[in-house]
C-alpha positions as CSV (number, residue, x, y, z in Angstrom):
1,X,0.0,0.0,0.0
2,X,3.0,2.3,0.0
3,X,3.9,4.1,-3.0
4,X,5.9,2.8,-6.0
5,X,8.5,4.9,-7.6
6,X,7.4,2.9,-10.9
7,X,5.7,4.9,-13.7
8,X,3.0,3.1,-14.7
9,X,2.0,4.7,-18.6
10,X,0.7,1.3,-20.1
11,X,-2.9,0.5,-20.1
12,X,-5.3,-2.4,-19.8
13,X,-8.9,-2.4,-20.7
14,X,-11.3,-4.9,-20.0
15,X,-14.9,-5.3,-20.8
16,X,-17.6,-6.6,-17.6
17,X,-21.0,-7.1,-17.7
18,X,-22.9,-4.6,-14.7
19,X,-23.2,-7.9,-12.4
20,X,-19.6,-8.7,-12.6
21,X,-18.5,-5.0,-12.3
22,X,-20.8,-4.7,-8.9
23,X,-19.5,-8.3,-7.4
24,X,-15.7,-6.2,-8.0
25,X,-16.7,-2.9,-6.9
26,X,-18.6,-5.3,-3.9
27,X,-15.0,-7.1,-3.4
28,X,-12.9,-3.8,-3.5
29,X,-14.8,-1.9,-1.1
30,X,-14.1,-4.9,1.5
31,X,-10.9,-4.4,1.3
32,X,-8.3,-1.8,2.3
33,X,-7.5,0.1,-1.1
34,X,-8.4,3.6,-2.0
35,X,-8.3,3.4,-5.2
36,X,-9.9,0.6,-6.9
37,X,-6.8,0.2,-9.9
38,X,-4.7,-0.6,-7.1
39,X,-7.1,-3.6,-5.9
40,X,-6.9,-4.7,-9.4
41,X,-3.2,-4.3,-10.2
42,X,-2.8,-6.7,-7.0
43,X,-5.3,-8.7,-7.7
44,X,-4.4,-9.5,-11.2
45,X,-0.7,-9.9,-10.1
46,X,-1.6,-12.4,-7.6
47,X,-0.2,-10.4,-4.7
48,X,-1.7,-10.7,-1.6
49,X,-4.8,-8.5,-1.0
50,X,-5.2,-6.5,2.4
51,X,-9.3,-6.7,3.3
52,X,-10.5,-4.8,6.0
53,X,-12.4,-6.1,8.7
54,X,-15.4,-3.3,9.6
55,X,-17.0,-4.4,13.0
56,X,-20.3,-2.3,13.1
57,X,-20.9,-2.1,16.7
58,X,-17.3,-1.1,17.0
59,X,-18.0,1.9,15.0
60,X,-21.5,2.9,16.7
61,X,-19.2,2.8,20.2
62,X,-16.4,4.8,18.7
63,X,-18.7,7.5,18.1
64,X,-20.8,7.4,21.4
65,X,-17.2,7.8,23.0
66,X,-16.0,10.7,21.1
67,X,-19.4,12.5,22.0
68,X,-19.0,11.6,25.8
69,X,-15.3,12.8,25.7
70,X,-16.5,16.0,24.2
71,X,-19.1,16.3,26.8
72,X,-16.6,15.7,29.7
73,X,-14.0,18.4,28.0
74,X,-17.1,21.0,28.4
75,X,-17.3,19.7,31.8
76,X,-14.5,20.1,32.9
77,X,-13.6,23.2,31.3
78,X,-16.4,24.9,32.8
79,X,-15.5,23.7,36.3
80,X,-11.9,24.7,36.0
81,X,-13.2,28.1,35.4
82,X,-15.7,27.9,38.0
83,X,-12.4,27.2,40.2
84,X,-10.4,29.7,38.6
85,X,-13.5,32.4,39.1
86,X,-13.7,31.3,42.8
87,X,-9.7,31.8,43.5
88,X,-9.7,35.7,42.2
89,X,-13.4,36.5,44.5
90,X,-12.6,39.3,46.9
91,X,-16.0,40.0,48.7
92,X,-19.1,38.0,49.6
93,X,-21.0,39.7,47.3
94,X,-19.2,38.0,44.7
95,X,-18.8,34.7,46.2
96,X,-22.7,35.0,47.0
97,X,-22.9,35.7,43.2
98,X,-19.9,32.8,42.4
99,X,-22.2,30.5,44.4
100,X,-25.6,30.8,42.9
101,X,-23.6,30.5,38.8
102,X,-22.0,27.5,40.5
103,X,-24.8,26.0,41.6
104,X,-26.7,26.7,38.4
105,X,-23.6,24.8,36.7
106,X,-23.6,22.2,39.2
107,X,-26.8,21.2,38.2
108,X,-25.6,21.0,34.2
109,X,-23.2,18.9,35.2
110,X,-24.4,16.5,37.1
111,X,-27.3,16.0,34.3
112,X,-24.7,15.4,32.0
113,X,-23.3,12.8,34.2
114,X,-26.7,11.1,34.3
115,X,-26.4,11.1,30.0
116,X,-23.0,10.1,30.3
117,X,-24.0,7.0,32.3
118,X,-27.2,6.4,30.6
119,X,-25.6,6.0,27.1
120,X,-22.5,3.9,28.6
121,X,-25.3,1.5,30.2
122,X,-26.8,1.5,26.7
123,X,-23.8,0.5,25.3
124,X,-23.1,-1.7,27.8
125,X,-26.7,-3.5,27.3
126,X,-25.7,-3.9,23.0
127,X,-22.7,-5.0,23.6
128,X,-23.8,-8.1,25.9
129,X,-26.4,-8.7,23.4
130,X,-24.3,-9.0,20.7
């Protein structure tokens, strides 16, 4: 799959009916080749093919996890801030103040939390299915 320093100027032209050209096109997608005169040239040459094995559920869970990592990133972004806020306070007024946006925050957090939990028990619940 690396490139080749060979220039490659000849060419070959075949003739397939629509079925045959599917069941290829079926064939090459399966496997791990961009282009599909690449899975030909190797194909043709008898070298060995690289298929690629796409597990499904794998994929569904990959992106569940990026969205939870993004929702614990906002989460913890907002509380280092709500820290950071709380450090630089110089009256009660504005801890009064820090406290009720806190709170407010608090509350946003811990409901994400809940999601966070809910869609890993989901998960959790395909996967032992499966």
């Amino acid at each position: 799959m690396g490139q080749e320093n060979t220039i490659r100027n000849s060419w070959l032209h075949i003739r397939v009916t629509e079925e045959e050209l599917q069941q290829i096109d079926k064939i090459f997608k399966a496997s791990a080749y961009r282009k599909r005169s690449d899975f030909l040239r190797r194909n043709l040459l008898r070298k060995p093919i690289v298929m690629k094995y796409r597990n499904e559920s794998l994929d569904e869970l990959i992106q569940q996890l990026i969205q939870l990592r993004t929702q614990l990133n906002f989460i913890g972004n907002n509380f280092n801030q709500a820290v950071k806020k709380l450090h630089s306070i110089s009256g009660i007024s504005d801890f009064k103040n820090w406290i009720f946006y806190f709170d407010s925050d608090k509350k946003k957090y811990f409901s994400l939390v809940e999601e966070i939990k809910k869609n890993i028990e989901n998960i959790t619940q395909k996967w032992l299915q499966s």
